[in-house]
C-alpha positions as CSV (number, residue, x, y, z in Angstrom):
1,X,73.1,36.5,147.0
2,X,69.6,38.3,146.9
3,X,69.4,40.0,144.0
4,X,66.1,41.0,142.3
5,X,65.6,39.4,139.1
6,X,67.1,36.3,140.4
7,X,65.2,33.5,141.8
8,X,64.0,34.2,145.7
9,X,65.3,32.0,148.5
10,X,63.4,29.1,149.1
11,X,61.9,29.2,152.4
12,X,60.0,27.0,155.0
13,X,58.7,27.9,158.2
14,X,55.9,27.1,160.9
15,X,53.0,29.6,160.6
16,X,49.6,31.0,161.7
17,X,47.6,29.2,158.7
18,X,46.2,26.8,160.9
19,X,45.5,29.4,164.6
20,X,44.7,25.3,166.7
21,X,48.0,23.0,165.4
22,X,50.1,25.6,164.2
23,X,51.3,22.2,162.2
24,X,51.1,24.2,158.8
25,X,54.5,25.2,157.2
26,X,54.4,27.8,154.6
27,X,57.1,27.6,151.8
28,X,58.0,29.3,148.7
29,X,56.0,26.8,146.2
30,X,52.9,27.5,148.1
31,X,52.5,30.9,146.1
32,X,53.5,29.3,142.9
33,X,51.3,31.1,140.2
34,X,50.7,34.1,142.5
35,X,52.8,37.6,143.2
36,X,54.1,36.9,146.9
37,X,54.3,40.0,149.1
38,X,56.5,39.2,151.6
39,X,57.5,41.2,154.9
40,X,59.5,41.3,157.4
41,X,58.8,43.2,160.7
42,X,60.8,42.9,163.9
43,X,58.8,42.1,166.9
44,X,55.1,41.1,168.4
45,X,53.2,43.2,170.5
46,X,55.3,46.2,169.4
47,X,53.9,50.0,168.1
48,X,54.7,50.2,164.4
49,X,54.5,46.8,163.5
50,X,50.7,46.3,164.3
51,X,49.8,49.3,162.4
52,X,51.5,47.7,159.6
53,X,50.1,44.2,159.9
54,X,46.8,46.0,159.9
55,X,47.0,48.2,156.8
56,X,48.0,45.0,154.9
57,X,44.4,43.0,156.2
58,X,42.5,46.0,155.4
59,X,44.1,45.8,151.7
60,X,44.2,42.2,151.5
61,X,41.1,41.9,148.9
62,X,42.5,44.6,146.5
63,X,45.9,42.0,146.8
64,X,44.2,38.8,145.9
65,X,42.2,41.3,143.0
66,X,45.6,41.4,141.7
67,X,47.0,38.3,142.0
68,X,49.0,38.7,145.2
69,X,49.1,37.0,148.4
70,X,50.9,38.7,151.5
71,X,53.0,36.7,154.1
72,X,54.6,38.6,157.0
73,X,57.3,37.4,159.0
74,X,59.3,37.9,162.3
75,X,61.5,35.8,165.0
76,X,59.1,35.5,167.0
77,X,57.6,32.4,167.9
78,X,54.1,30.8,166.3
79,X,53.3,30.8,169.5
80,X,53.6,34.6,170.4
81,X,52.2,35.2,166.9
82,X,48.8,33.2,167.8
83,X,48.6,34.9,171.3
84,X,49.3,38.5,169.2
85,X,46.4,37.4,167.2
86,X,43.9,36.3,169.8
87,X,44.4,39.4,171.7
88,X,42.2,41.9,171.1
89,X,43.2,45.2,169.5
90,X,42.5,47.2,172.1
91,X,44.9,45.3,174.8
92,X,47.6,45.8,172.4
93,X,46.9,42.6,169.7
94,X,46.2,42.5,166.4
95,X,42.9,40.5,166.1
96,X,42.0,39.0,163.2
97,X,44.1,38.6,160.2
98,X,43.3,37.1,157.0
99,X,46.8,36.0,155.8
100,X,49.7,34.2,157.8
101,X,52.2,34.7,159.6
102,X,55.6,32.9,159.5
103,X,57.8,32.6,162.6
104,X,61.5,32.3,160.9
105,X,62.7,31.3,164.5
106,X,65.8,30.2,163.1
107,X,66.4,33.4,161.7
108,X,67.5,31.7,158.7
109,X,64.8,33.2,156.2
110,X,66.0,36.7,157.0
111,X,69.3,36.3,157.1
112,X,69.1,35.0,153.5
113,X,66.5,37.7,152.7
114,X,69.8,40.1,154.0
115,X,67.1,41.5,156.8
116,X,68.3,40.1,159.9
117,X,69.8,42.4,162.4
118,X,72.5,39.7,163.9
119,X,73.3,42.1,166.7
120,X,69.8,42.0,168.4
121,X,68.1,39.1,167.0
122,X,65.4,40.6,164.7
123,X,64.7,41.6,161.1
124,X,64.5,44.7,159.4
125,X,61.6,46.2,157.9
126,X,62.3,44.6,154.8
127,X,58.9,44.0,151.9
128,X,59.5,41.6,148.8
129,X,57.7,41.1,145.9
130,X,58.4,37.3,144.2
131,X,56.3,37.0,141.0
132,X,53.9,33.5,140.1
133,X,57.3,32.2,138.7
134,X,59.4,32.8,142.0
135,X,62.0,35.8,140.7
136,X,62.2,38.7,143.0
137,X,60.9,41.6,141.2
138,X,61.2,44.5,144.0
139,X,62.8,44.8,147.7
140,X,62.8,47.5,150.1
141,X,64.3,47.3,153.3
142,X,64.3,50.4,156.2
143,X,64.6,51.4,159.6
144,X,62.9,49.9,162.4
145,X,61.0,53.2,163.3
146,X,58.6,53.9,159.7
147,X,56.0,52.0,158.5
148,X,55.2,50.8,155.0
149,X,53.2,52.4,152.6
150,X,50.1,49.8,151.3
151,X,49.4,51.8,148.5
152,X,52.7,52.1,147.3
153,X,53.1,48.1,147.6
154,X,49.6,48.1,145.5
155,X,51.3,50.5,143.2
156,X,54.4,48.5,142.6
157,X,52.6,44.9,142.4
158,X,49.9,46.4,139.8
159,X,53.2,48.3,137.4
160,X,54.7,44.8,137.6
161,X,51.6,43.2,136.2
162,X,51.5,45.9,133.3
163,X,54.7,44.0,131.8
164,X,55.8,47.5,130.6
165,X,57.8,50.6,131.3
166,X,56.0,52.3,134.1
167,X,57.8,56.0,134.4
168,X,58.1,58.0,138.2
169,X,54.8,58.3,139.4
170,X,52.9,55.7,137.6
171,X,49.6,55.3,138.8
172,X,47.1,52.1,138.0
173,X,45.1,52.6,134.8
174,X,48.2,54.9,133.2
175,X,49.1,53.2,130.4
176,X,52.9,52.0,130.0
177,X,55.8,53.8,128.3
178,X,56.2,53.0,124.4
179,X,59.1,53.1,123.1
């Protein structure tokens, strides 16, 4: 059972990390060492979910400044996620991303990440933060109709680095409750 604090389901699946073969899995132990943000959206060439995708490349650096590396994932195919990516943003693609994406075709990986909609096929909006050790340290998981919040992830990923008490409203560079 998913359970933050509890090691994060193992996970391998084909990806974008090489756009030509599409040969190159990406699994849990890749991100060994690093803070994993991992999401979930439902479906290519949708309306929320590029904005989403987006928001994530355009904080990617202030990730990696961090520690983190993002991952985002849907039933789609590789395939559909390569043609997503070639397209242009202005015919409805995404363009160029700087991090993968995972097709969990099987819709194993979101099942066992308790995302998967069984009804229609697709996952939830669901984010996950697995620290350099594997444990799941934070979940969220909404609607299909609202986007994430970047900064918030930001937020949450630089609190867990702090190895402290972070009280409501935490920002970066606030020290940590003492106690």
């Amino acid at each position: 059972m998913l359970q933050v604090g509890k090691k994060a389901p193992d996970f391998d699946m084909p990806s974008t990390k090489d756009m030509k073969t599409l040969k190159d899995n990406v699994k849990l132990s890749d991100y060994k060492g690093k803070y994993l943000v991992m999401f979930f959206y439902p479906l290519d060439f949708t309306f929320v979910c590029p904005t989403e995708l987006k928001a994530f490349n355009e904080k990617l650096d202030e990730m990696k400044k961090v520690g983190a590396e993002v991952l985002a994932v849907s039933t789609d195919s590789v395939y559909s996620h390569r043609a997503w990516i070639n397209t242009p943003g202005d015919q409805g693609g995404l363009g160029s991303l700087k991090y993968p994406l995972a097709s969990d075709i099987t819709k194993d990986v979101s099942r066992d990440y308790g995302v998967l909609m069984e009804d229609k096929g697709i996952a939830l909006r669901g984010l996950f933060i697995i620290d350099p050790d594997g444990v799941l340290q934070y979940q969220v998981v909404h609607s299909l109709n609202i986007g994430r919040s970047v900064e918030e992830t930001l937020r949450v990923l630089e609190a867990l680095k702090t190895g402290g008490l972070c009280q409501a409203n935490w920002k970066p560079g606030q020290k940590p409750l003492t106690v």
